[in-house]
Structure formats: C-alpha cells, structure tokens
N, CA, C and O atoms as CSV, one atom per row, in Angstrom:
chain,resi,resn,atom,element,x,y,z
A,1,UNK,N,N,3.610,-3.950,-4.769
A,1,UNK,CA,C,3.686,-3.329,-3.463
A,1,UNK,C,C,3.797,-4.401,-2.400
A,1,UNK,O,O,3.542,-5.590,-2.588
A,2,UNK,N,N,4.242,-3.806,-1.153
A,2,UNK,CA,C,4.646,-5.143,0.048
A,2,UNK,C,C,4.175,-4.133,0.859
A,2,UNK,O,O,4.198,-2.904,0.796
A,3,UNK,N,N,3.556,-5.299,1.973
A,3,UNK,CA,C,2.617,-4.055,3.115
A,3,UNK,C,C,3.431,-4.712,4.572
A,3,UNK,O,O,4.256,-5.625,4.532
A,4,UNK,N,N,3.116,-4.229,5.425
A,4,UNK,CA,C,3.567,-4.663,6.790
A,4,UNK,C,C,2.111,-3.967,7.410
A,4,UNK,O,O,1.543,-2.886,7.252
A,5,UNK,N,N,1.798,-5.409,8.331
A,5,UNK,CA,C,0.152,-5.540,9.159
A,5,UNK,C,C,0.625,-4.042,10.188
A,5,UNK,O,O,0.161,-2.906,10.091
A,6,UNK,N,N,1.724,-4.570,11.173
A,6,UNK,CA,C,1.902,-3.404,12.217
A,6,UNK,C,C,2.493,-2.167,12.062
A,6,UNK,O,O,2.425,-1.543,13.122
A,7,UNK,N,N,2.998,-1.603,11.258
A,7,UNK,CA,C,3.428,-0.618,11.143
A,7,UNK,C,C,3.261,-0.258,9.667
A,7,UNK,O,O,4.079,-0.725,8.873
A,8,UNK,N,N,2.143,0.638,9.167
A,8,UNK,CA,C,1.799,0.265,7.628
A,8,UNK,C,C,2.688,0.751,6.986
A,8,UNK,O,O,3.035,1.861,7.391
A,9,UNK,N,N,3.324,0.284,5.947
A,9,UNK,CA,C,3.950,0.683,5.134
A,9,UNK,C,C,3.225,0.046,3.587
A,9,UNK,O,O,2.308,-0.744,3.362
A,10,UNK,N,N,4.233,0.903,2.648
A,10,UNK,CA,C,4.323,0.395,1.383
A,10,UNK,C,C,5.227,0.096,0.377
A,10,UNK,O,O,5.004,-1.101,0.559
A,11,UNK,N,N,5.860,0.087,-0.317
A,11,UNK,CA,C,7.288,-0.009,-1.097
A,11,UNK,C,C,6.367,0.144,-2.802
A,11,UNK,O,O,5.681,-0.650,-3.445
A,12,UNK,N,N,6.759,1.432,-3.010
A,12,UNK,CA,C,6.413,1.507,-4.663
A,12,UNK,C,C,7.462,1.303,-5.249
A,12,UNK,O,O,8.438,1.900,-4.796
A,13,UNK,N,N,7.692,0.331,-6.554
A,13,UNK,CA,C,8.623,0.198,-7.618
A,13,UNK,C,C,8.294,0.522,-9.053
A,13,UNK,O,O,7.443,0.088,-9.830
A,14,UNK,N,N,9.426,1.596,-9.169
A,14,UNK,CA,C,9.411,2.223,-10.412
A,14,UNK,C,C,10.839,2.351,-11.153
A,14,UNK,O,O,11.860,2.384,-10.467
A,15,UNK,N,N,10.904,2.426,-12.639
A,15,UNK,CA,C,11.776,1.924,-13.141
A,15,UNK,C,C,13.127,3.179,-12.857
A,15,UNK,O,O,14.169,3.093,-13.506
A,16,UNK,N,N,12.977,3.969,-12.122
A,16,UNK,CA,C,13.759,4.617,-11.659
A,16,UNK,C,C,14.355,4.209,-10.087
A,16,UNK,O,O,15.507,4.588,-9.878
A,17,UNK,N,N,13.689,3.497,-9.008
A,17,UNK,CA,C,14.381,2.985,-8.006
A,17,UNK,C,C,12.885,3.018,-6.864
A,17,UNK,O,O,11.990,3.822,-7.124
A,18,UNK,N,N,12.791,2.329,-5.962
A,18,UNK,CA,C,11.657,1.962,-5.366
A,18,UNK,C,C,11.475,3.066,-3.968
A,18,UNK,O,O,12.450,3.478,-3.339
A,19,UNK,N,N,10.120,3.413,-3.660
A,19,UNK,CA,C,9.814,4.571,-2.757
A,19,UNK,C,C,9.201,3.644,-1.503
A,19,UNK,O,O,8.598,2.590,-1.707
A,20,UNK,N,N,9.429,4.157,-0.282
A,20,UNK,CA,C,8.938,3.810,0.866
A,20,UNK,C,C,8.114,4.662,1.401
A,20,UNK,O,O,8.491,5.736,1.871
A,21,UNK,N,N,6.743,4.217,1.380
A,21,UNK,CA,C,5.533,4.904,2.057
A,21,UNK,C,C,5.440,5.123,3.298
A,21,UNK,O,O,5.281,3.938,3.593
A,22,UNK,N,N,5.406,5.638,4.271
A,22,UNK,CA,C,5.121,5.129,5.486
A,22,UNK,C,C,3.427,6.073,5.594
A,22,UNK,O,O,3.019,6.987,4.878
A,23,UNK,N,N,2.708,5.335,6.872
A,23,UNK,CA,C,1.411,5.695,6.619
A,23,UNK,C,C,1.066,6.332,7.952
A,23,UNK,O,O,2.018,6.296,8.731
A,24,UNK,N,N,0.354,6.705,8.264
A,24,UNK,CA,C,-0.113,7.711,10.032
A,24,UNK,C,C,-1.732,7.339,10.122
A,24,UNK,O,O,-2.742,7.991,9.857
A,25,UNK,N,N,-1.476,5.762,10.699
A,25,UNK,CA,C,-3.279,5.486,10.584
A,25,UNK,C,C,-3.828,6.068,11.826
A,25,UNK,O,O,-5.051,5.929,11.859
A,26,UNK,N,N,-3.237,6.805,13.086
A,26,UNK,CA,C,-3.526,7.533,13.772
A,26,UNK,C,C,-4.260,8.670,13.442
A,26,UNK,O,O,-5.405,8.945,13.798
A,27,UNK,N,N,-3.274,9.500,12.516
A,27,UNK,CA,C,-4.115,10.854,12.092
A,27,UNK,C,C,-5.302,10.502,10.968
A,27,UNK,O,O,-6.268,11.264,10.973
A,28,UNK,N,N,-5.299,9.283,9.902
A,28,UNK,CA,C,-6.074,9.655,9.289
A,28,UNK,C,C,-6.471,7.935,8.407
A,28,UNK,O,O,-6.405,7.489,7.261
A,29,UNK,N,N,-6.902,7.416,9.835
A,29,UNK,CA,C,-7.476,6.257,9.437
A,29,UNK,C,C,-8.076,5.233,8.023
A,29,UNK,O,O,-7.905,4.100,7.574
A,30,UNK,N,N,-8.764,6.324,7.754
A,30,UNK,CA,C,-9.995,6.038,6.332
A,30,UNK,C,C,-9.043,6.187,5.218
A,30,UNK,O,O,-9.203,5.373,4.309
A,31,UNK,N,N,-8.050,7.073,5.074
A,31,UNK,CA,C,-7.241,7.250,4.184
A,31,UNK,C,C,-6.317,6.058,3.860
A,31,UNK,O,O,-6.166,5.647,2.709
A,32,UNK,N,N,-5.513,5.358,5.280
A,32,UNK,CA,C,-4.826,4.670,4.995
A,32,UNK,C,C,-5.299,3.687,4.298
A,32,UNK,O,O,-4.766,3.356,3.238
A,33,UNK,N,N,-6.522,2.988,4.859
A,33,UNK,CA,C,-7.130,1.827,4.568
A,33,UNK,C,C,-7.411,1.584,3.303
A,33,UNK,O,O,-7.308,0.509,2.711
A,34,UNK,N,N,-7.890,2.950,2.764
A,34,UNK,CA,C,-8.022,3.106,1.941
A,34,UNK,C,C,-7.437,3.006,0.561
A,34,UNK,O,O,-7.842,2.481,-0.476
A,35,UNK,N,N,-6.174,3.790,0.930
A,35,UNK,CA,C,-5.021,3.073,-0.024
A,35,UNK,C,C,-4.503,1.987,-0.079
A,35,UNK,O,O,-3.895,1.646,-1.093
A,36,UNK,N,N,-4.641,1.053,1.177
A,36,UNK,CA,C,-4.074,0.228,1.701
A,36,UNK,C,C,-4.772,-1.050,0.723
A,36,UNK,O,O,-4.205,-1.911,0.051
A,37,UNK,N,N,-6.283,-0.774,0.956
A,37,UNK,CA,C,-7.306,-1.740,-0.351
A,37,UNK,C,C,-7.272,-2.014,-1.615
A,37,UNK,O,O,-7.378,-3.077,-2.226
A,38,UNK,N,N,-7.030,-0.381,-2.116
A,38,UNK,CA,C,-7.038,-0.197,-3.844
A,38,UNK,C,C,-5.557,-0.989,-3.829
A,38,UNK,O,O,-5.488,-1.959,-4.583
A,39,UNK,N,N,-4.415,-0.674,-3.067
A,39,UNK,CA,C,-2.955,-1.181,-3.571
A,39,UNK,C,C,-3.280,-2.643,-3.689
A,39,UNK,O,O,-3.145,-3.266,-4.743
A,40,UNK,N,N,-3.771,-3.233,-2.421
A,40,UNK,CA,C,-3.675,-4.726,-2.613
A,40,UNK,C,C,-4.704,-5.592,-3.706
A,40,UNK,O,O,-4.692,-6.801,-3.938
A,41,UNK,N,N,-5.807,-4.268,-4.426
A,41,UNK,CA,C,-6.728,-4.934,-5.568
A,41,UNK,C,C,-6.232,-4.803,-6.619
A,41,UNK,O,O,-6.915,-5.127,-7.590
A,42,UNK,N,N,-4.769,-4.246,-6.857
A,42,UNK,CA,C,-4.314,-3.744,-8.165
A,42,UNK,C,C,-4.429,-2.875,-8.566
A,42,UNK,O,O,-3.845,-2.673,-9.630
A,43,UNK,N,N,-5.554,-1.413,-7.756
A,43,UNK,CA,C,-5.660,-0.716,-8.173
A,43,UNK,C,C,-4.376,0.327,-8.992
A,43,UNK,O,O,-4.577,0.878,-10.074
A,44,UNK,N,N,-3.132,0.425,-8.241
A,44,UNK,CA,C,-2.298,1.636,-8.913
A,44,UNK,C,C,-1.758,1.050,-10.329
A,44,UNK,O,O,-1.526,1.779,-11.293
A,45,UNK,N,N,-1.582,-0.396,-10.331
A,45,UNK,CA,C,-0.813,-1.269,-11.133
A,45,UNK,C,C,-1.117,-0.725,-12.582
A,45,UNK,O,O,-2.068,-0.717,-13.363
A,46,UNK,N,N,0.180,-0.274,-12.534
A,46,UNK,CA,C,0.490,-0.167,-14.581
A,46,UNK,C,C,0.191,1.725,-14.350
A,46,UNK,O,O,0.485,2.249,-15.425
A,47,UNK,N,N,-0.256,2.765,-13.368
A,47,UNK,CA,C,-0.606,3.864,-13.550
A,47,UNK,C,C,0.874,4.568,-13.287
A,47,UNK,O,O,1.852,4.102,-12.704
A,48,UNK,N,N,0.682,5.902,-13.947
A,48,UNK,CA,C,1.768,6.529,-13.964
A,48,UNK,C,C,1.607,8.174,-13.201
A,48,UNK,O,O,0.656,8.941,-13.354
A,49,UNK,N,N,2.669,8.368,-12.484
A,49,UNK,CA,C,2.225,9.667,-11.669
A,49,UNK,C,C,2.207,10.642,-12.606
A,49,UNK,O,O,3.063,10.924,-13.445
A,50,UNK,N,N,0.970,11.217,-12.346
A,50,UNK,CA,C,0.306,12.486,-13.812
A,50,UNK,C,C,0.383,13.860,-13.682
A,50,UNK,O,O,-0.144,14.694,-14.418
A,51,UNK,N,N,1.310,14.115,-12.361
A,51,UNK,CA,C,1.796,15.041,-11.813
A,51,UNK,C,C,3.313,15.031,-11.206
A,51,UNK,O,O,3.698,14.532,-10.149
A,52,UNK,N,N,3.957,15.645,-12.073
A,52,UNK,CA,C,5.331,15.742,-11.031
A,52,UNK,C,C,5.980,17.317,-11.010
A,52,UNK,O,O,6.136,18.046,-11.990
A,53,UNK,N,N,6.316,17.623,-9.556
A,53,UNK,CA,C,7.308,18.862,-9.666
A,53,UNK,C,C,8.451,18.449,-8.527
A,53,UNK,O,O,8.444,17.956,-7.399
A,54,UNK,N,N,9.902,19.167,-9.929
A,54,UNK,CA,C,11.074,18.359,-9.192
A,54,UNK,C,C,10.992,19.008,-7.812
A,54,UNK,O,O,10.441,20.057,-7.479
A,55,UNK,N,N,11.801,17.965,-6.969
A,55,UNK,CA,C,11.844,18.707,-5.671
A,55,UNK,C,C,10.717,18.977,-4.762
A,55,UNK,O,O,11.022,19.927,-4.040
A,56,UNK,N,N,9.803,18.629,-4.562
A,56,UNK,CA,C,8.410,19.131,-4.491
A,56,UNK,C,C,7.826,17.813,-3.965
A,56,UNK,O,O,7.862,17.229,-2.882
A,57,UNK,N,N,7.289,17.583,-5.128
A,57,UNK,CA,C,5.797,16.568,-4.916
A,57,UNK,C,C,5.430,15.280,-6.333
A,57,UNK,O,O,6.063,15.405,-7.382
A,58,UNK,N,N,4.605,14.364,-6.219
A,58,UNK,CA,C,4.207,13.833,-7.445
A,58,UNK,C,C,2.709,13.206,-6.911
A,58,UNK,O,O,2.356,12.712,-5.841
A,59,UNK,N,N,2.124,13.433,-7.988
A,59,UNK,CA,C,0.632,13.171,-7.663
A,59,UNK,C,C,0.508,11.358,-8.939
A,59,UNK,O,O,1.126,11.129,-9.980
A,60,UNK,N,N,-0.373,10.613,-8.311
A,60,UNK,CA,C,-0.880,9.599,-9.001
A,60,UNK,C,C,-1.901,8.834,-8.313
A,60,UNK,O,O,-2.296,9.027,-7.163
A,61,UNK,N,N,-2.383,7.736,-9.320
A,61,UNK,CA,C,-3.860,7.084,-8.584
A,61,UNK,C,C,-4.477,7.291,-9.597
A,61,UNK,O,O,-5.344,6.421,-9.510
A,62,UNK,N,N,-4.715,7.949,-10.740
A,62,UNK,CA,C,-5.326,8.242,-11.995
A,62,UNK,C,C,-5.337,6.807,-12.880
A,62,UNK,O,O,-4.225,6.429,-13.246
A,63,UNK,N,N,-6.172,6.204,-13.152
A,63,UNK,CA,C,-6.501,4.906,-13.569
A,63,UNK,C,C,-6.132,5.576,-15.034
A,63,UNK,O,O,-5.372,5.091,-15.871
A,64,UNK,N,N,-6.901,6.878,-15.133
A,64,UNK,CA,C,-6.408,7.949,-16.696
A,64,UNK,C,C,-5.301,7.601,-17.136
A,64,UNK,O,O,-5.090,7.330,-18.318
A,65,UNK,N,N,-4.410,7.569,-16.169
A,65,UNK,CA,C,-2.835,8.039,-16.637
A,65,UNK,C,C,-2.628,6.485,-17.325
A,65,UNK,O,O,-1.546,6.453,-17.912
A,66,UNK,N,N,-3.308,5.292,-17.409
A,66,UNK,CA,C,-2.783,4.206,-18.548
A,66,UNK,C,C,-2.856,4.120,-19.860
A,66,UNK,O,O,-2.363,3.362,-20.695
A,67,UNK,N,N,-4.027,5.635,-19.917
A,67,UNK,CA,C,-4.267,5.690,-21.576
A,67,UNK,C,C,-3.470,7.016,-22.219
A,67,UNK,O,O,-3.154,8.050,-21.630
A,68,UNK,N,N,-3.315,6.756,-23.208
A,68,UNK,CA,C,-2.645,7.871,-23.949
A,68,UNK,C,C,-2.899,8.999,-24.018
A,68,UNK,O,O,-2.043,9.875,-23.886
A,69,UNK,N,N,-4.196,9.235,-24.250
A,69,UNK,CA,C,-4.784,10.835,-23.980
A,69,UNK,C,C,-4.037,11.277,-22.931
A,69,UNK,O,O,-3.947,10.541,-21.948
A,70,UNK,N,N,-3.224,12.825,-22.944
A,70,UNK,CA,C,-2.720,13.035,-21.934
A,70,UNK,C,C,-3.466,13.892,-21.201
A,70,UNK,O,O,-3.269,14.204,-20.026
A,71,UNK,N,N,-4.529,14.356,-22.089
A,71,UNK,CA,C,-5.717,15.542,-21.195
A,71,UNK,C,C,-6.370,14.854,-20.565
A,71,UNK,O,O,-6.960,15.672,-19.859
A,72,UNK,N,N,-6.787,13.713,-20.230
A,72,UNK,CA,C,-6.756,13.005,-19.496
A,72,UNK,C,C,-6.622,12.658,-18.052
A,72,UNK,O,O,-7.541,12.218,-17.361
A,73,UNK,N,N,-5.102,12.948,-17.553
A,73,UNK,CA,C,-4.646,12.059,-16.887
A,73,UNK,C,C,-4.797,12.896,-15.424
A,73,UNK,O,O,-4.068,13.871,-15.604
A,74,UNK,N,N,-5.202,12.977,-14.472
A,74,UNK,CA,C,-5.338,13.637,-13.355
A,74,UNK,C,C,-6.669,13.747,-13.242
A,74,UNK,O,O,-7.063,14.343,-12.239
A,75,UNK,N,N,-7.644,13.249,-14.154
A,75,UNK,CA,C,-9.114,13.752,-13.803
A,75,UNK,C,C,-9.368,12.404,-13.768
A,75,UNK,O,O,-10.055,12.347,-14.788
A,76,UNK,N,N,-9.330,11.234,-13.346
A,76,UNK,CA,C,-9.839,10.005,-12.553
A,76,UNK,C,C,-9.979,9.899,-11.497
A,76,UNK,O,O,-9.902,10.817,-10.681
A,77,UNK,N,N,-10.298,8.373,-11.188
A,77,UNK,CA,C,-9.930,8.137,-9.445
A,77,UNK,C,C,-10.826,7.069,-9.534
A,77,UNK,O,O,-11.446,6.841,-10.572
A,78,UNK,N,N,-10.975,6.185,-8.199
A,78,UNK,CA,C,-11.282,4.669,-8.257
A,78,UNK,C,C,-13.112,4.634,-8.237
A,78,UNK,O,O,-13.794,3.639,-7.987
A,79,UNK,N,N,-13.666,6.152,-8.608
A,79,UNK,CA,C,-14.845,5.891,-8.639
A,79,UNK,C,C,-15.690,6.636,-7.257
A,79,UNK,O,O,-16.795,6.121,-7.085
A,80,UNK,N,N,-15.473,7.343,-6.625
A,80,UNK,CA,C,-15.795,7.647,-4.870
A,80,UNK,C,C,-14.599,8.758,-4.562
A,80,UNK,O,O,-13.404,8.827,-4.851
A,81,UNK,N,N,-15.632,9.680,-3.747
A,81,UNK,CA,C,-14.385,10.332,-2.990
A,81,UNK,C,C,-14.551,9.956,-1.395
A,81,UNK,O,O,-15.422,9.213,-0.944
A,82,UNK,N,N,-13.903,10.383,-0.915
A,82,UNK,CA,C,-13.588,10.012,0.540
A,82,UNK,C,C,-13.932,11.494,1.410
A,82,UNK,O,O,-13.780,11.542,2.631
C-alpha cells in the first residue's frame, strides 16, 4: 500500500489490477486512522477479500481469510472493535 499525509489515500494491489481508496477523515476520523495503522503494520498483507458480490461490494480485513478453513474467513478482525 502507498499513503499520501494530505489527502489520505491508499492504492490496494491485487493480482487482478490495483484499487484506489480514497478516505473522508472529516466524516469519520477513528476509522481512517485506523485503517490507516493496521495498513502501514502489515496488517491486510497476504489477506484475501472473504466477501465478494459482483457489482456491489467486497468485504476484507479477516486475518481468517490466510488460512484454508473457509468457514472461517469473515469471522476475524485485528482483535478490537471500534
């Protein structure tokens, strides 16, 4: 991931083509930072989104989703909710 200080962003790369985050630390401060921490500790690194619907949406952040069990994968998280 690559961050920018003033205007937060993120750039996810995946072996399908890379996503641009943009973030609203206006509306929801704690959140950004938040992601903003786990990305730069490694947290997402190597996880796979454990939710996808085409057209729609994709959910990830599941530390789960690196292990094989697939019942698994959506019931993690970095330990804390927010």
């Amino acid at each position: 991931m690559e961050f920018q200080k003033k205007d937060p962003r993120a750039v996810i790369s995946t072996k399908f083509g890379e996503m641009l985050l943009k973030f609203y630390p206006e509306d929801a401060p704690r959140h950004v930072e938040n992601f903003l921490t786990l990305a730069k500790m490694g947290f997402y690194n190597g996880q796979t989104f454990h939710r996808v619907i085409p057209g729609f949406m994709i959910q990830g952040g599941d530390p789960f989703s690196k292990k094989p069990d697939r019942s698994l994968h959506g019931t993690g998280g970095p330990g804390y909710f927010m």
